[in-house]
N, C-alpha and C positions, 0 to 999 in steps of 0.2 A: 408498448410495454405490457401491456393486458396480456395474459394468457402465457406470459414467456418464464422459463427457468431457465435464472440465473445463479453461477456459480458466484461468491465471493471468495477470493482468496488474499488473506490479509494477515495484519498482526493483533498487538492486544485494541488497538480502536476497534477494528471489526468483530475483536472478541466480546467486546462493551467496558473494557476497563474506563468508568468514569462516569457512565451509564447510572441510572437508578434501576434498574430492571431490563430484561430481555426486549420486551418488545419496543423498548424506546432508543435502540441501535438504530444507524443508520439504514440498515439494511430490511429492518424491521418494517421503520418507515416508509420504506420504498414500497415493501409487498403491499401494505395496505394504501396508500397513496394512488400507488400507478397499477394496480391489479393485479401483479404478480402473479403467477400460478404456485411458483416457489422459489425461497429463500436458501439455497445451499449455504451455509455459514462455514469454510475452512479459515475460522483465523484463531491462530495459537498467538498468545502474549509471549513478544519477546523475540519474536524469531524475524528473520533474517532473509535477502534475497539469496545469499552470500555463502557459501561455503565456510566455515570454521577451520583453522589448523588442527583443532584438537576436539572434537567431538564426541559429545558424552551424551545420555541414556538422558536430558531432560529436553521437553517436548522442544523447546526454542530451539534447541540444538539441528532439528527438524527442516532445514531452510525448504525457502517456495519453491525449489527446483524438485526438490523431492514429495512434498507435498503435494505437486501439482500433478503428478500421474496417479493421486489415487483420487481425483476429484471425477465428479459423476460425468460420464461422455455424450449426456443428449441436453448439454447445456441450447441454451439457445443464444446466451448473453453472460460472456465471460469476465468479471470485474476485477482486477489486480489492485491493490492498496496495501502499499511497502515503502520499505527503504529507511525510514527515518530510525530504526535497530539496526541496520549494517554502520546508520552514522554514528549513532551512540554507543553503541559497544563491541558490535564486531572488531573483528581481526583481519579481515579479508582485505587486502590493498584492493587500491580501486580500479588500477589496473590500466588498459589499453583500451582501445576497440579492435585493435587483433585478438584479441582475449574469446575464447569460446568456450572452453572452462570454468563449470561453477566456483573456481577459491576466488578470482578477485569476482568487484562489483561489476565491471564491464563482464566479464564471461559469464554468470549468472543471468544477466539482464538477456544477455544472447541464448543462451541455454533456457531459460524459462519462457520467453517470448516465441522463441523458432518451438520450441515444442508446444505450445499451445494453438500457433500456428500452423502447425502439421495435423496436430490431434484435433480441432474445432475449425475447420476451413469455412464451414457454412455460418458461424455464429458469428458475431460483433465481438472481438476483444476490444476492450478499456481499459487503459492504464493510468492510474491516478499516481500523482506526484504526492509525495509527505505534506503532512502541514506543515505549516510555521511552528517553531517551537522556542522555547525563551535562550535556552544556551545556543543556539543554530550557528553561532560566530566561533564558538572554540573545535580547531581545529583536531584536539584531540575528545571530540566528543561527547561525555560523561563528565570526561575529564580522564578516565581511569588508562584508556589507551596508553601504551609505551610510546607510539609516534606518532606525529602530525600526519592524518590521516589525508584533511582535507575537511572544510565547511559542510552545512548541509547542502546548500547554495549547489556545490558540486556532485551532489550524487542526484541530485536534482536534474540535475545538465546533463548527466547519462543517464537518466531515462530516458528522457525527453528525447535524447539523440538516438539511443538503442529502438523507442519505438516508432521513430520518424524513418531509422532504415526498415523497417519492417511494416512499415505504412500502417500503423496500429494508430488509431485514437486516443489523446492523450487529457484527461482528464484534469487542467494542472488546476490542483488546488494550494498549492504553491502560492500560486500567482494570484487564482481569481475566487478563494473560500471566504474571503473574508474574513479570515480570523487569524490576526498576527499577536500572540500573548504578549509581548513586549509593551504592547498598546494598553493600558490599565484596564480601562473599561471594559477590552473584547476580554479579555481573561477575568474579569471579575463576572461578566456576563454567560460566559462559551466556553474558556479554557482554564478550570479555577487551577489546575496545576503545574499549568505551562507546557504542558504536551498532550494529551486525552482529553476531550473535549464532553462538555456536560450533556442531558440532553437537551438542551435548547444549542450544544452545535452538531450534534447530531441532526437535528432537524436539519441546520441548513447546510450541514455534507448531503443528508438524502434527497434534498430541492434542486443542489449546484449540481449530482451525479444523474439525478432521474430528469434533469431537466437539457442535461448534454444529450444521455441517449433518446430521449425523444424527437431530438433535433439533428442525430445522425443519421 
């Protein structure tokens, strides 16, 4: 990891919403931990893997498909952290795996992974699954949704599967961060709001991320 730049491409966690300040992001932690050369930070609060029906002039509106081609091209070490905004409040059905199309979740996952994978052949992509988060069981997510969209559990499951065809490395912090809010203590300790993590879980997203690509 010494000497590599790495792109992050994320939403408001990699932005720091929940953070005390800039350098104590996970990504922050990573540069000075594991020697970084550099930090690319693309994460907009709020935004989405996902195509929108209705698309308007605020940055969320911006999803990672499109974000993703203006990110810097001599990455060496491409990091993805999304998804859990297409479960909360996107619009986007979740779609197929025939889906190649950024509107649902499946054609974006495909659209944003096949293009990182054409555009950075030589780097390492990572793909990190969402945290846990306290509502993750209501299926219209926020709550605000007109339809049962689907748990997060499930948008989960398409990554997972979108970057398994694409032989990408999959980061699941899902499964193995450690930090399920529902649990009193990790959320009194990590997650005081039930989704955005303090920085003591930021620390240990930058341990469980810089501790995977050391070991791929």
């Amino acid at each position: 990891m010494k000497g590599k730049r790495v792109n992050f491409l994320g939403d408001s966690i990699t932005a720091g919403t929940g953070t005390s300040c800039y350098e104590k992001i996970y990504h922050q932690v990573m540069k000075r931990e594991y020697g970084l050369a550099e930090a690319r930070v693309h994460g907009v609060s709020g935004s989405r893997f996902a195509r929108q029906s209705v698309i308007t002039d605020a940055p969320r509106d911006r999803d990672f498909c499109l974000r993703a081609t203006e990110m810097e091209k001599d990455a060496d070490v491409i990091v993805v952290f999304g998804g859990t905004n297409d479960f909360g409040h996107g619009d986007a059905p979740i779609g197929s795996f025939a889906d190649r199309e950024p509107c649902s979740f499946y054609g974006a996952c495909h659209t944003l992974f096949r293009y990182l994978v054409e555009t950075y052949p030589d780097a390492v992509i990572a793909v990190c699954t969402p945290l846990h988060r306290v509502n993750e069981d209501n299926p219209k997510g926020d709550g605000n949704k007109a339809y049962h969209y689907g748990e997060l559990k499930e948008y989960v499951a398409v990554i997972r599967e979108v970057a398994q065809y694409y032989s990408l490395p999959v980061i699941d912090l899902f499964a193995y961060s450690g930090l399920q809010p529902k649990v009193d203590v990790i959320r009194e300790r990590y997650v005081p709001d039930g989704l955005h993590p303090n920085d003591a879980g930021h620390e240990r997203i930058a341990r469980v991320i810089g501790n995977f690509l050391l070991s791929y």
